[in-house]
ChimeraX commands (.cxc) that place a marker at each C-alpha (Angstrom):
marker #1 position -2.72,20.27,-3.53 radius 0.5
marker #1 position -0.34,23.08,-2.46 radius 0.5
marker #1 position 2.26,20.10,-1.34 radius 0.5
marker #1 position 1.69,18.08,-4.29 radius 0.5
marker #1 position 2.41,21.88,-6.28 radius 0.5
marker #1 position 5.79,22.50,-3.98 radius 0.5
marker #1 position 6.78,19.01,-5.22 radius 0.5
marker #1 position 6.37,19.83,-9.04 radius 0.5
marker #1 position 8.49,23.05,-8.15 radius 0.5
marker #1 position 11.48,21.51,-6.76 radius 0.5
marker #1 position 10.91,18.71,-9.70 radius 0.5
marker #1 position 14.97,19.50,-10.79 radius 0.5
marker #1 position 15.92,18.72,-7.34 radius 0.5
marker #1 position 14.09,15.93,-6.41 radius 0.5
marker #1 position 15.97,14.55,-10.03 radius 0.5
marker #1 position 19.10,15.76,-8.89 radius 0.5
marker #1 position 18.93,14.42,-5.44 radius 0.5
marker #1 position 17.82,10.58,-7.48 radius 0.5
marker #1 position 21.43,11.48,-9.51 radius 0.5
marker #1 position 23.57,11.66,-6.39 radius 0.5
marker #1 position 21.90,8.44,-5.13 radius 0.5
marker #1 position 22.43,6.61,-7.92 radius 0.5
marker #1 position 26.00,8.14,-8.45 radius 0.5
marker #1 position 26.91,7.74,-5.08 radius 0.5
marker #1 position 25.36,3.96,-4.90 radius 0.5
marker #1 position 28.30,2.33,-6.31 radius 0.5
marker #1 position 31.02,4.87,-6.07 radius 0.5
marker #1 position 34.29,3.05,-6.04 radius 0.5
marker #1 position 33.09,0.15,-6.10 radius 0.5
marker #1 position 34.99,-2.41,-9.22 radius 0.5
marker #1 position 32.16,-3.88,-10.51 radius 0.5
marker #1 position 29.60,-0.69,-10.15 radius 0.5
marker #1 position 26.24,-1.23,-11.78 radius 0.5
marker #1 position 26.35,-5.29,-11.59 radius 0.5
marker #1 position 26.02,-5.11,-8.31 radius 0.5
marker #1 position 22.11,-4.24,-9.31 radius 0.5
marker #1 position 22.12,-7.81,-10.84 radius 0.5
marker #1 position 24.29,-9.79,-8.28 radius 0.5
marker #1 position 22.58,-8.76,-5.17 radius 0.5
marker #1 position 19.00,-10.17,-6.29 radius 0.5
marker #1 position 20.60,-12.90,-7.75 radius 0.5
marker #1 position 22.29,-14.12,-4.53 radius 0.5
marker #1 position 18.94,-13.64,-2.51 radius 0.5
marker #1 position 16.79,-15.59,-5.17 radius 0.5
marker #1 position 20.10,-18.27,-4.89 radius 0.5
marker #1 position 20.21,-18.63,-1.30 radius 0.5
marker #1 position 16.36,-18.96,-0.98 radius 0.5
marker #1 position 16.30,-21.47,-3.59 radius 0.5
marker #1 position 18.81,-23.48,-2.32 radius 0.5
marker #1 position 17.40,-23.15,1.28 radius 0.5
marker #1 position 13.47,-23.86,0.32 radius 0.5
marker #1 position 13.63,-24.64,-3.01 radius 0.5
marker #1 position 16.22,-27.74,-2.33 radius 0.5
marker #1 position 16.90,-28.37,1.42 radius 0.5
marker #1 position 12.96,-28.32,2.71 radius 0.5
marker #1 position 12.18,-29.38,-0.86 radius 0.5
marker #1 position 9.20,-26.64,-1.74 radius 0.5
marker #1 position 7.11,-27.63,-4.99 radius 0.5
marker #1 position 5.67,-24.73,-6.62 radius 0.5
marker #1 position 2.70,-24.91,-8.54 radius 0.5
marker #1 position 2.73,-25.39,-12.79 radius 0.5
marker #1 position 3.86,-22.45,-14.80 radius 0.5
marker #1 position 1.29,-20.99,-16.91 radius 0.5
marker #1 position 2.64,-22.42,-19.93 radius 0.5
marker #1 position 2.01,-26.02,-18.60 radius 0.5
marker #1 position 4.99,-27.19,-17.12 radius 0.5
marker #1 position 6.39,-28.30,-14.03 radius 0.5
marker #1 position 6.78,-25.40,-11.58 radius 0.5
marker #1 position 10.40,-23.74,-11.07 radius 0.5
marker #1 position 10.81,-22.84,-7.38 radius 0.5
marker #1 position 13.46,-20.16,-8.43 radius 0.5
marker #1 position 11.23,-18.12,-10.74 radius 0.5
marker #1 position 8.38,-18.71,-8.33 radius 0.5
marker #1 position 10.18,-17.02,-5.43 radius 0.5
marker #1 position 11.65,-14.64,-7.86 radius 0.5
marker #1 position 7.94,-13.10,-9.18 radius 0.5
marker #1 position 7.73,-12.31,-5.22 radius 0.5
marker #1 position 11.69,-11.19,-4.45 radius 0.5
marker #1 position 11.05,-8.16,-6.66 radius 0.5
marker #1 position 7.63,-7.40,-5.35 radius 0.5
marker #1 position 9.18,-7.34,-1.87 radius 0.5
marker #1 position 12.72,-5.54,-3.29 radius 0.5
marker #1 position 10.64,-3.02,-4.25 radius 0.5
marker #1 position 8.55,-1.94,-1.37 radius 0.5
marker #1 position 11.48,-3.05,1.50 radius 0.5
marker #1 position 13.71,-0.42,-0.31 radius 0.5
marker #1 position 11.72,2.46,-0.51 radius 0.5
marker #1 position 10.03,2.11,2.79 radius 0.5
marker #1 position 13.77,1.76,4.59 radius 0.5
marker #1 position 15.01,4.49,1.96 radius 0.5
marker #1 position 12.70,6.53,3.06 radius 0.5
marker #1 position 13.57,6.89,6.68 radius 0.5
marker #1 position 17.47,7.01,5.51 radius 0.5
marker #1 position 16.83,9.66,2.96 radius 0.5
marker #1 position 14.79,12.09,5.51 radius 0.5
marker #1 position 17.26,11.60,8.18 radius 0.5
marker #1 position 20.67,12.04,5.53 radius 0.5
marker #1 position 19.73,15.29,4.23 radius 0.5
marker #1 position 19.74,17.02,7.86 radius 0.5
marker #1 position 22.73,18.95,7.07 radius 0.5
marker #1 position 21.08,20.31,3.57 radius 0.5
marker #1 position 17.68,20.73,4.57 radius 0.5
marker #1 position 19.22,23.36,7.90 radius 0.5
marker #1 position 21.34,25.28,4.81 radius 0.5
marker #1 position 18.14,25.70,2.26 radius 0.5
marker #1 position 14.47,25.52,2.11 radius 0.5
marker #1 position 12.75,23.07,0.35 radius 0.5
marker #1 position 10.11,19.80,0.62 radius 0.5
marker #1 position 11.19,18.01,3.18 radius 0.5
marker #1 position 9.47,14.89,1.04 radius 0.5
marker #1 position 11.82,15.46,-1.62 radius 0.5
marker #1 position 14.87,13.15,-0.12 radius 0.5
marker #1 position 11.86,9.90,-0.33 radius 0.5
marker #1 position 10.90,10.62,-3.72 radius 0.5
marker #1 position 14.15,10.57,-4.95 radius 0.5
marker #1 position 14.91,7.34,-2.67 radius 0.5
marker #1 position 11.92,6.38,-4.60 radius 0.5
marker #1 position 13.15,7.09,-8.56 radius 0.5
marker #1 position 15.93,4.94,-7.43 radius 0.5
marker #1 position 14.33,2.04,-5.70 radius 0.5
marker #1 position 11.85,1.91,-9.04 radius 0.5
marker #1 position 14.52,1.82,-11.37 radius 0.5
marker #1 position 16.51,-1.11,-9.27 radius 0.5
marker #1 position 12.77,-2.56,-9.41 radius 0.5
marker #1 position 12.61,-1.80,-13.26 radius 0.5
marker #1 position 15.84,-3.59,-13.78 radius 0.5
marker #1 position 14.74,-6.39,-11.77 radius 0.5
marker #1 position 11.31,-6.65,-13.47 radius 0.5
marker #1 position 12.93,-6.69,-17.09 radius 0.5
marker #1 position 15.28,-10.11,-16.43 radius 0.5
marker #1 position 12.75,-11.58,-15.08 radius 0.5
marker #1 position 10.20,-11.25,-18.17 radius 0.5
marker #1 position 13.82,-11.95,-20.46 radius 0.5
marker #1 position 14.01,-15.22,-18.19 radius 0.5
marker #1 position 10.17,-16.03,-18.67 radius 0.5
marker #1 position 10.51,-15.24,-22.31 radius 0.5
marker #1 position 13.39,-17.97,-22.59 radius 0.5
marker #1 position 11.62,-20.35,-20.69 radius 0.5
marker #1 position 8.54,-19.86,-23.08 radius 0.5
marker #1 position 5.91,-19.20,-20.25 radius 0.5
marker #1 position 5.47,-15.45,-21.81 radius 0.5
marker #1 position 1.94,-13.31,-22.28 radius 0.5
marker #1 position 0.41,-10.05,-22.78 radius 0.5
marker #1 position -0.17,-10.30,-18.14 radius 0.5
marker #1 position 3.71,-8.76,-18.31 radius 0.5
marker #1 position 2.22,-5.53,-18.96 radius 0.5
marker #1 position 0.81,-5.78,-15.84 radius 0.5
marker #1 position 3.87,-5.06,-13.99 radius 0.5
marker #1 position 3.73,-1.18,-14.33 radius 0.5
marker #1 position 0.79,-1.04,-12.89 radius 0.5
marker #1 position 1.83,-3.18,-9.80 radius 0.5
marker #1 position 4.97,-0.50,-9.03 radius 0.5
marker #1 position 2.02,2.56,-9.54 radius 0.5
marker #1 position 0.34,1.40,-6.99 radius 0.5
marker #1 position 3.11,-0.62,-4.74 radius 0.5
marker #1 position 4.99,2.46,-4.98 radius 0.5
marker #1 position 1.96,4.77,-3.46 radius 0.5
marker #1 position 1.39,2.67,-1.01 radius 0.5
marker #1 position 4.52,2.64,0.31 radius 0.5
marker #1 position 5.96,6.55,-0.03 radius 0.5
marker #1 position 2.50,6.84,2.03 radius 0.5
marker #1 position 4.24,4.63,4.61 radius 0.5
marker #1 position 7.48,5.50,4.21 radius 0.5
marker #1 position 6.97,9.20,5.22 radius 0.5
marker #1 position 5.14,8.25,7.86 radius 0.5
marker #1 position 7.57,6.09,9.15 radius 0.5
marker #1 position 10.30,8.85,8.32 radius 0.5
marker #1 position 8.79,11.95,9.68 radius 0.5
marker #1 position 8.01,9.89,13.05 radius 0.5
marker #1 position 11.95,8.71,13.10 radius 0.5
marker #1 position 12.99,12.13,13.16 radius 0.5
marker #1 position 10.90,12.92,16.24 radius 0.5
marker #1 position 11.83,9.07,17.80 radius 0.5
marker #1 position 14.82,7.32,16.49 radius 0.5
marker #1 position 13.64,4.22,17.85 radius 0.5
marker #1 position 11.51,3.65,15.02 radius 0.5
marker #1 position 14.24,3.29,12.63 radius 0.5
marker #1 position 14.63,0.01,14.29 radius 0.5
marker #1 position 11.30,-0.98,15.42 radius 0.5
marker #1 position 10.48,-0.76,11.43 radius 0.5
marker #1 position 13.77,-3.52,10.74 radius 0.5
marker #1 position 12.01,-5.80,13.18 radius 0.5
marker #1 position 8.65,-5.20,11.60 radius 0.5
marker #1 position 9.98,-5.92,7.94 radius 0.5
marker #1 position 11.80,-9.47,9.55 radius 0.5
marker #1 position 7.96,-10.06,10.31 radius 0.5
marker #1 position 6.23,-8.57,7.71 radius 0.5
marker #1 position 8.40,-10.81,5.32 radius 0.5
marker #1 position 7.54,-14.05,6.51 radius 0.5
marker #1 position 3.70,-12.69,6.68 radius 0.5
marker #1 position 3.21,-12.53,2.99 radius 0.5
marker #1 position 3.64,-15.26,0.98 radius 0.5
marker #1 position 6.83,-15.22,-0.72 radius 0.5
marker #1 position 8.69,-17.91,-0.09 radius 0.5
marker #1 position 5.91,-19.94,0.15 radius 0.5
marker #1 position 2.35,-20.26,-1.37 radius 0.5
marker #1 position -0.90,-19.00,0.83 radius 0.5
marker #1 position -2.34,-22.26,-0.15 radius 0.5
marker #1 position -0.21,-24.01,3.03 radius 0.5
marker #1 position -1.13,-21.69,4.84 radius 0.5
marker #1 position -4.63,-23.48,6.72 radius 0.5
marker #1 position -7.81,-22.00,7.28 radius 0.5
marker #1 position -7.29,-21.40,11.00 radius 0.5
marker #1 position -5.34,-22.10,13.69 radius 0.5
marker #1 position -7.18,-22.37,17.18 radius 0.5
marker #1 position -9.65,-20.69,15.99 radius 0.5
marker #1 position -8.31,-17.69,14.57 radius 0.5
marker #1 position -8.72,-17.23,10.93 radius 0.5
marker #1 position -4.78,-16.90,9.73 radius 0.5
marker #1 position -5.61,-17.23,5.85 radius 0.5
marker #1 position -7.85,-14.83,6.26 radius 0.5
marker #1 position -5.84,-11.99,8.17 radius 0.5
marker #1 position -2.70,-12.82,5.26 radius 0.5
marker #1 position -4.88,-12.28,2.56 radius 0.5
marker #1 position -5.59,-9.00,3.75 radius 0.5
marker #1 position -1.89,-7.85,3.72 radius 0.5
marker #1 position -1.93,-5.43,1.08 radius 0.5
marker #1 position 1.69,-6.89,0.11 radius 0.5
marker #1 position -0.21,-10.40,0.12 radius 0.5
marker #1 position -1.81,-8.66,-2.85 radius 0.5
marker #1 position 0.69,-7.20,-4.63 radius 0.5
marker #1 position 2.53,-10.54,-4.54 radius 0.5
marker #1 position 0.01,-12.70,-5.51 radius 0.5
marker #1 position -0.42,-9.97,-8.67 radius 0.5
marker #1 position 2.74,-10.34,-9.72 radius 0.5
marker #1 position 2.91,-14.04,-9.69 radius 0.5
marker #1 position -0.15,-13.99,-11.83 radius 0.5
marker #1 position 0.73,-12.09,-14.67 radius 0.5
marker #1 position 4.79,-13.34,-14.93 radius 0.5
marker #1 position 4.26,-17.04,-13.53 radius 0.5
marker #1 position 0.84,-17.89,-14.17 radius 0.5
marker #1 position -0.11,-15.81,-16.85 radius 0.5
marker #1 position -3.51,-15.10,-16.01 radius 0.5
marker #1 position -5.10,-11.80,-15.05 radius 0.5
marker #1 position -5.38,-11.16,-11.03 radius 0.5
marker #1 position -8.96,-11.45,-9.15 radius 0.5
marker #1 position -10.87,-8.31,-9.89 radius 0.5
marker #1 position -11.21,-8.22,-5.94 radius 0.5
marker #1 position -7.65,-8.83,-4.65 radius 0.5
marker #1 position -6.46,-6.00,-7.04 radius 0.5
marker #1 position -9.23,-3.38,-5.98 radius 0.5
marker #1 position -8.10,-3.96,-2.44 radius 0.5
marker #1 position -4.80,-3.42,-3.33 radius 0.5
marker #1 position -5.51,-0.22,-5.30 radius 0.5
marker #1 position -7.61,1.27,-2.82 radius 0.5
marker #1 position -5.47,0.07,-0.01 radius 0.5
marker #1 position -2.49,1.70,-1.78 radius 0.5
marker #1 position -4.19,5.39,-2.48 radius 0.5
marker #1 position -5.48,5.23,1.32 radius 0.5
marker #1 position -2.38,4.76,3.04 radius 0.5
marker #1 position -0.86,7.05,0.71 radius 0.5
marker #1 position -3.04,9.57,1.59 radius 0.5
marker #1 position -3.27,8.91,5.38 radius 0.5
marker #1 position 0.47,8.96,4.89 radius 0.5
marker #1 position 1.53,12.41,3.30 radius 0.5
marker #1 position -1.45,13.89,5.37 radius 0.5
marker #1 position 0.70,13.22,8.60 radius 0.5
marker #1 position 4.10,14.24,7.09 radius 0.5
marker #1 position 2.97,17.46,5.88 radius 0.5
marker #1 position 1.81,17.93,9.44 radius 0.5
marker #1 position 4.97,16.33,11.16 radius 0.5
marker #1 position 7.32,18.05,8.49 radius 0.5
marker #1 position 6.99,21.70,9.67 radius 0.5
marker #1 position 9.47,21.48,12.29 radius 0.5
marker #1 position 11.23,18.51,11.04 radius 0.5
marker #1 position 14.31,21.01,10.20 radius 0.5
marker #1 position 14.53,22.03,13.73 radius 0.5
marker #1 position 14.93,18.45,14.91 radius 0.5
marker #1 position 16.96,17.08,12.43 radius 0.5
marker link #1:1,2 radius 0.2
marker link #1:2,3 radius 0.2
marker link #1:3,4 radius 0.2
marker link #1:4,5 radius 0.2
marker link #1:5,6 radius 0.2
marker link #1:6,7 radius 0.2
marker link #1:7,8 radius 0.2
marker link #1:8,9 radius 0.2
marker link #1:9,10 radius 0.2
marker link #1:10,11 radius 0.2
marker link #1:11,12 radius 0.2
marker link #1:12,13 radius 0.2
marker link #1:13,14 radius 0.2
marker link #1:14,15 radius 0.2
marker link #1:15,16 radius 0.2
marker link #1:16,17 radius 0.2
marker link #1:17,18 radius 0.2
marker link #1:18,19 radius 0.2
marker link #1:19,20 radius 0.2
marker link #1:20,21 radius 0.2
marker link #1:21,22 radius 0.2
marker link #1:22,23 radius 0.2
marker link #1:23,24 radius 0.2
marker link #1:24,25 radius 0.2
marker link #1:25,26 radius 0.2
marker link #1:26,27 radius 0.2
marker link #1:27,28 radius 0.2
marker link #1:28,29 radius 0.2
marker link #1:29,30 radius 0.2
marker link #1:30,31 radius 0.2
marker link #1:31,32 radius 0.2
marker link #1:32,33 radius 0.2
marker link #1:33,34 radius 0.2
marker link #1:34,35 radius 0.2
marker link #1:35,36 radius 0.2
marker link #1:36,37 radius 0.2
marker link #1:37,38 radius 0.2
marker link #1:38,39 radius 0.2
marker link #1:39,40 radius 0.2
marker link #1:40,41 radius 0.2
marker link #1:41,42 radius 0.2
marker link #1:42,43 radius 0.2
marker link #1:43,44 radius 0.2
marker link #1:44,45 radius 0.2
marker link #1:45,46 radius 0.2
marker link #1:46,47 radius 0.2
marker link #1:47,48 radius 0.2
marker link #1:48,49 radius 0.2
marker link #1:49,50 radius 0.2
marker link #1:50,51 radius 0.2
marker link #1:51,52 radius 0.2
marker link #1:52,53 radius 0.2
marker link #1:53,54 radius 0.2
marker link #1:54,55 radius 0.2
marker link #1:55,56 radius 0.2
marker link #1:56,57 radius 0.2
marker link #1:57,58 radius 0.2
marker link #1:58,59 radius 0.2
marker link #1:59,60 radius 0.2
marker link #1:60,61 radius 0.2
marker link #1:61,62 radius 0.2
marker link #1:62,63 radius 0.2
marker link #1:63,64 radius 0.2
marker link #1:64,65 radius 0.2
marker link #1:65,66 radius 0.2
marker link #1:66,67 radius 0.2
marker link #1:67,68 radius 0.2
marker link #1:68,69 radius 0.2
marker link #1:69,70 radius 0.2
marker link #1:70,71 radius 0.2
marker link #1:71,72 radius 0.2
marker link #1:72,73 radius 0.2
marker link #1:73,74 radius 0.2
marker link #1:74,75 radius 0.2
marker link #1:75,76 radius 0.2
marker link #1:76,77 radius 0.2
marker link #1:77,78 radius 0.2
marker link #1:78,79 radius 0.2
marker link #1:79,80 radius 0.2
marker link #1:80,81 radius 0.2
marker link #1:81,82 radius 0.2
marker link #1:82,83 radius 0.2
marker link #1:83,84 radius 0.2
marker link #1:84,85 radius 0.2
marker link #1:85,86 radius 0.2
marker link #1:86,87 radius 0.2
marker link #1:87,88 radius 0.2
marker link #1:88,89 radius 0.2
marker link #1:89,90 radius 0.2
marker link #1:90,91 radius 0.2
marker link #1:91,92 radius 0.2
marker link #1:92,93 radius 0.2
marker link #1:93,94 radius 0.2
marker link #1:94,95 radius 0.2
marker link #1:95,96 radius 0.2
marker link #1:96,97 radius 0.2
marker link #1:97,98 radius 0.2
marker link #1:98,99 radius 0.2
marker link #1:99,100 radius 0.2
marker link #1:100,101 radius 0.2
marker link #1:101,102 radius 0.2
marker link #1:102,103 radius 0.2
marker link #1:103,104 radius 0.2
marker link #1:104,105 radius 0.2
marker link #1:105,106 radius 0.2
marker link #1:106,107 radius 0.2
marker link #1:107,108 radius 0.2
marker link #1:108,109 radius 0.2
marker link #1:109,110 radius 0.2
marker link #1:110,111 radius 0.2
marker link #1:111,112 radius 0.2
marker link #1:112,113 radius 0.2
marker link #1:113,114 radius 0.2
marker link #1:114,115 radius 0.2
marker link #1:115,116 radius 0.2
marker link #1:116,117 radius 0.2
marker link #1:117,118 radius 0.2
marker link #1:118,119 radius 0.2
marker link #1:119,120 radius 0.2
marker link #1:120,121 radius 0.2
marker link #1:121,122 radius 0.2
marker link #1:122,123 radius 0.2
marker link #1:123,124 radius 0.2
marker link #1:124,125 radius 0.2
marker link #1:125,126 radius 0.2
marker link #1:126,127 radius 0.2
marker link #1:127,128 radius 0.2
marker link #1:128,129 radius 0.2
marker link #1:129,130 radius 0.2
marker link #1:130,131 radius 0.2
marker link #1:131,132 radius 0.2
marker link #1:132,133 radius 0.2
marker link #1:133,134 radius 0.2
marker link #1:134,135 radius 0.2
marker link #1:135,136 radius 0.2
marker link #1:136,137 radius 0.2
marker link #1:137,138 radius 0.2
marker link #1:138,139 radius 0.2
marker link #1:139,140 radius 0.2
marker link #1:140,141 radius 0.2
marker link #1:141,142 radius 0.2
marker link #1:142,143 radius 0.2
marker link #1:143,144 radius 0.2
marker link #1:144,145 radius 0.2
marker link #1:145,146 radius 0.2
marker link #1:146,147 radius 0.2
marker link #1:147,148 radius 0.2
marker link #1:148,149 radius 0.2
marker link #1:149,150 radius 0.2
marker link #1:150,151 radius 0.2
marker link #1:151,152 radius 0.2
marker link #1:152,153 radius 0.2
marker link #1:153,154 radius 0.2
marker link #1:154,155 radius 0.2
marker link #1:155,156 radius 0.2
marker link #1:156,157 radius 0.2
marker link #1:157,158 radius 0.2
marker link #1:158,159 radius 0.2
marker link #1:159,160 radius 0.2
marker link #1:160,161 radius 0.2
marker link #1:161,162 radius 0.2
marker link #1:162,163 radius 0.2
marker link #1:163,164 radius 0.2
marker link #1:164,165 radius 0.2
marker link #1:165,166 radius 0.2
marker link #1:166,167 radius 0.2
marker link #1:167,168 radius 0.2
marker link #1:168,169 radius 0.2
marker link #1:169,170 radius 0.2
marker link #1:170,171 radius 0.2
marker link #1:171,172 radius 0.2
marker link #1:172,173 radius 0.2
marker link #1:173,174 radius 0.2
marker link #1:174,175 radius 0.2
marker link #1:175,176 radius 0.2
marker link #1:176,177 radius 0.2
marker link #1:177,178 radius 0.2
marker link #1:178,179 radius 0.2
marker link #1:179,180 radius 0.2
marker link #1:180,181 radius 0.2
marker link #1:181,182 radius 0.2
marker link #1:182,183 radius 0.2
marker link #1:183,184 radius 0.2
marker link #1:184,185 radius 0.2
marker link #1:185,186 radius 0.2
marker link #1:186,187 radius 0.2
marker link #1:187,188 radius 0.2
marker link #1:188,189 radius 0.2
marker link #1:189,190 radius 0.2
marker link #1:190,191 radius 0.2
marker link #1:191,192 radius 0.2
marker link #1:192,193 radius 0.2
marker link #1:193,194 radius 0.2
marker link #1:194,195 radius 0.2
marker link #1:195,196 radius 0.2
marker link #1:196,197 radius 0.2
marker link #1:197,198 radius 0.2
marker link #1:198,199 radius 0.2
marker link #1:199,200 radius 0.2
marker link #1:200,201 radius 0.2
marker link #1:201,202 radius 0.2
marker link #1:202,203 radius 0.2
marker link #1:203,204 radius 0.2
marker link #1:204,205 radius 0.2
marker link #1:205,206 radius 0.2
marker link #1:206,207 radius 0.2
marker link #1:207,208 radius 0.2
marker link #1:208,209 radius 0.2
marker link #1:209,210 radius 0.2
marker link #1:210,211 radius 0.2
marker link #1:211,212 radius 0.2
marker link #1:212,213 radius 0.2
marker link #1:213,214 radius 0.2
marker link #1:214,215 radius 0.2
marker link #1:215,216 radius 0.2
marker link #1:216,217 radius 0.2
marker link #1:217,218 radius 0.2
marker link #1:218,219 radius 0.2
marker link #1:219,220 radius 0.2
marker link #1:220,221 radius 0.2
marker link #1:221,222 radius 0.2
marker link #1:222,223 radius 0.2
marker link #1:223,224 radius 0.2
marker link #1:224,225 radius 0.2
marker link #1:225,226 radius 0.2
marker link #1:226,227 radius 0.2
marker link #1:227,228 radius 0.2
marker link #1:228,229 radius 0.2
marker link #1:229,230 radius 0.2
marker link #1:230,231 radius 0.2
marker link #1:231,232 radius 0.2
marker link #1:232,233 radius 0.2
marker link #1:233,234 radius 0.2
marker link #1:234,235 radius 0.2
marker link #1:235,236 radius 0.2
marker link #1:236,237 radius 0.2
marker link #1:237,238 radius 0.2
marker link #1:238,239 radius 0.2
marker link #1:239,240 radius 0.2
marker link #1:240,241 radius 0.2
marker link #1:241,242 radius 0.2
marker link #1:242,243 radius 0.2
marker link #1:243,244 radius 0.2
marker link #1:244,245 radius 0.2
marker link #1:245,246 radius 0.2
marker link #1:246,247 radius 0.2
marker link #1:247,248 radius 0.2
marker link #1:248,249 radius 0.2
marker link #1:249,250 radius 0.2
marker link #1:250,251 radius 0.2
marker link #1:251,252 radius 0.2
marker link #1:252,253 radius 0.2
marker link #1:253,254 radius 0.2
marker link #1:254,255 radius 0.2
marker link #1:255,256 radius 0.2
marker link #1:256,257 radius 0.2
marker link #1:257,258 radius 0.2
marker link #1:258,259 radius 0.2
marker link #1:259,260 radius 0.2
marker link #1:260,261 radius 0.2
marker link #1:261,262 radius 0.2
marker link #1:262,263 radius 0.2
marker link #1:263,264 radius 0.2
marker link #1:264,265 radius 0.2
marker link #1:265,266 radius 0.2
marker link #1:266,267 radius 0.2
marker link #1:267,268 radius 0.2
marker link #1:268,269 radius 0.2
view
């Protein structure tokens, strides 16, 4: 409580801190703000072309009935993923950045990755609103959108939990800065985004692989979103408990060890 009361304090920093970063993101740059559109666009258009037309992927039907579009598919998961690679990496960037500010004057040293985090939610935001305009246009619509507020609530608790972790522990190691790329290269092809879980078989020599992707908390989060913009139903009442809880634990777990780390983070940054 005392941490979560330091953060309220330094509220006008932690907003002006989300300005710079947002200022700064695109500073001189000739086509500024679109790059918040192109970038996702050429991810979802490389990953279609490689899966959705080279190795010839079929996606299931669209809630509204009609035959599945790999593209919007892999898109329902892109932003999902977006979301949590960017403030988890942000994260460890942020805390490391602000060094040189953080040795001049006092203040939460989880500030920097909750303004990483105001920016990675509204890239997220963005992201989330084109592709409910696209689902709109392609008539596979329903009330599920609403959904996706929730799903960056909790996505985004679970990882600032990890993301300070990860942070506070680069500070002390700066080998974990890239351990963590590595991880996300794997992590990435662990959840099922540009694929569905239903490939994935049972088990393999006797170990249950389903099983041990479903419990990826970003297996989850995924499969959430592709329910409420693709399929249009509501999630499983147990995959998004697991997520939820899964999210406030490691959120927890996670600004319990920074707040411990963080007291002499100054000195070693």
């Amino acid at each position: 409580m005392t941490a979560a009361t330091e953060i309220w304090t330094y509220r006008n920093l932690i907003y002006n801190l989300a300005q710079r970063e947002l200022r700064a993101r695109y500073k001189k740059s000739l086509l500024g703000w679109l790059w918040s559109l192109i970038n996702p666009a050429a991810t979802l258009g490389i990953y279609t072309l490689v899966f959705g037309v080279f190795l010839a992927q079929q996606p299931p039907p669209m809630g509204n009935g009609r035959i599945g579009l790999f593209g919007m598919y892999l898109f329902c998961a892109l932003v999902v993923w977006n979301f949590f690679n960017g403030a988890v990496t942000g994260s460890i960037s942020a805390l490391q950045g602000s060094g040189g500010l953080l040795n001049k004057v006092y203040f939460p040293p989880a500030a920097p990755a909750i303004a990483n985090m105001l920016t990675v939610l509204l890239q997220a935001a963005i992201e989330g609103g084109i592709l409910a305009a696209i689902m709109v246009l392609l008539g596979n619509a329903s009330v599920t959108f609403l959904l996706f507020p929730v799903i960056l609530v909790f996505l985004g608790l679970f990882a600032l939990g990890l993301g300070l972790f990860l942070s506070v522990y680069n500070v002390l190691y700066r080998d974990v800065s890239y351990l963590v790329g590595i991880f996300m290269q794997l992590l990435f092809y662990a959840t099922p985004i540009i694929y569905s879980i239903d490939i994935i078989p049972a088990k393999v020599g006797g170990i249950p692989v389903r099983r041990l992707i479903e419990l990826n908390p970003l297996t989850q989060f995924v499969e959430w979103s592709r329910d409420a913009f693709y399929s249009l139903r509501w999630p499983s009442t147990a995959g998004m408990l697991y997520a939820m809880v899964a999210s406030v634990v490691v959120f927890l777990a996670g600004t319990a060890a920074f707040n411990v780390k963080a007291r002499n983070v100054a000195e070693e940054l």
